[in-house]
C-alpha positions, -999 to +999 in steps of 0.1 A: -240+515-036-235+533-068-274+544-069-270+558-034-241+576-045-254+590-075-285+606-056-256+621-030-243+637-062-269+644-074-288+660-043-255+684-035-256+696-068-292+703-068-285+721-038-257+743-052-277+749-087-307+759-062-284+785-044-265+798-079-305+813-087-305+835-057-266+837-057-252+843-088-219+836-080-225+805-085-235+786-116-268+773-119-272+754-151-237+732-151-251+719-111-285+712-125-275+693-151-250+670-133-279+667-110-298+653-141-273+636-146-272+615-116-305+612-111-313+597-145-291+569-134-307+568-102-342+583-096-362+587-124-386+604-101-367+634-088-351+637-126-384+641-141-394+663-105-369+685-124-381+686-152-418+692-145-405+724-119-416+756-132-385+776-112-358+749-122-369+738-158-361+767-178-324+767-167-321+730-185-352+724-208-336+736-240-305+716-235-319+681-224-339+685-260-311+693-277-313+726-285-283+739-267-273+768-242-275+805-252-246+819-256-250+842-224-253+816-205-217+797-214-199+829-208-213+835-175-209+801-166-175+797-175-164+831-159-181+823-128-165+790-130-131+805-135-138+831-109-149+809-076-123+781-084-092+810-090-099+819-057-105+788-042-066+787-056-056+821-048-069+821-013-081+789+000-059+762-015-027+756-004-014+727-016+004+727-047-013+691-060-050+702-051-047+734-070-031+719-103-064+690-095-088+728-093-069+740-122-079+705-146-114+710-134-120+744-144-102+738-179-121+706-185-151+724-173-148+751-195-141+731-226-172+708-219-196+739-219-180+757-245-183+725-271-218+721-262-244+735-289-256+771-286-287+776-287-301+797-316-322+828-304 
């Protein structure tokens, strides 16, 4: 159950990191590496399909070996973050509970990218 639930995951995220390259409202790298994510813990196949892609690999290569995320990329991650979930509580969300929930989730969010290394140019 919990494989089959990571690849869910896993598989919507890769969807959404897939749509953040042509739309760049959304973020690409932070889906594609919860994507990783899921899929290292259950299929080593698509992970290393990942990987091995020439149009998905350079959004995530330098951070699975450790060499961080350019700077330009945490800022426009975490403002487009910030951006699509403030309206999502501006606009969409109405209830007081879910938006305080949207509101954790984009601090968390931010603090996670932010704290991760920067990679040096």
């Amino acid at each position: 159950m919990k494989k089959i639930l990571l690849t869910l995951i896993g598989t919507l995220s890769l969807i959404l990191g897939i749509i953040g390259i042509i739309l760049p409202i959304l973020p690409t790298t932070p889906f594609l590496l919860l994507s990783l994510y899921c899929y290292v813990r259950s299929s080593e196949k698509i992970y290393y399909f990942i990987l091995n892609n020439k149009y998905l690999a350079p959004y995530v290569k330098d951070y699975i070996s450790g060499k961080g995320i350019p700077l330009k990329a945490k800022k426009k991650a975490i403002f487009l973050i910030w951006l699509t979930i403030g309206f999502s509580i501006v606009f969409v969300v109405s209830n007081l509970f879910a938006r305080i929930i949207l509101l954790i989730i984009a601090v968390l969010v931010s603090i996670y990218i932010w704290t991760r290394s920067t990679r040096e140019n």
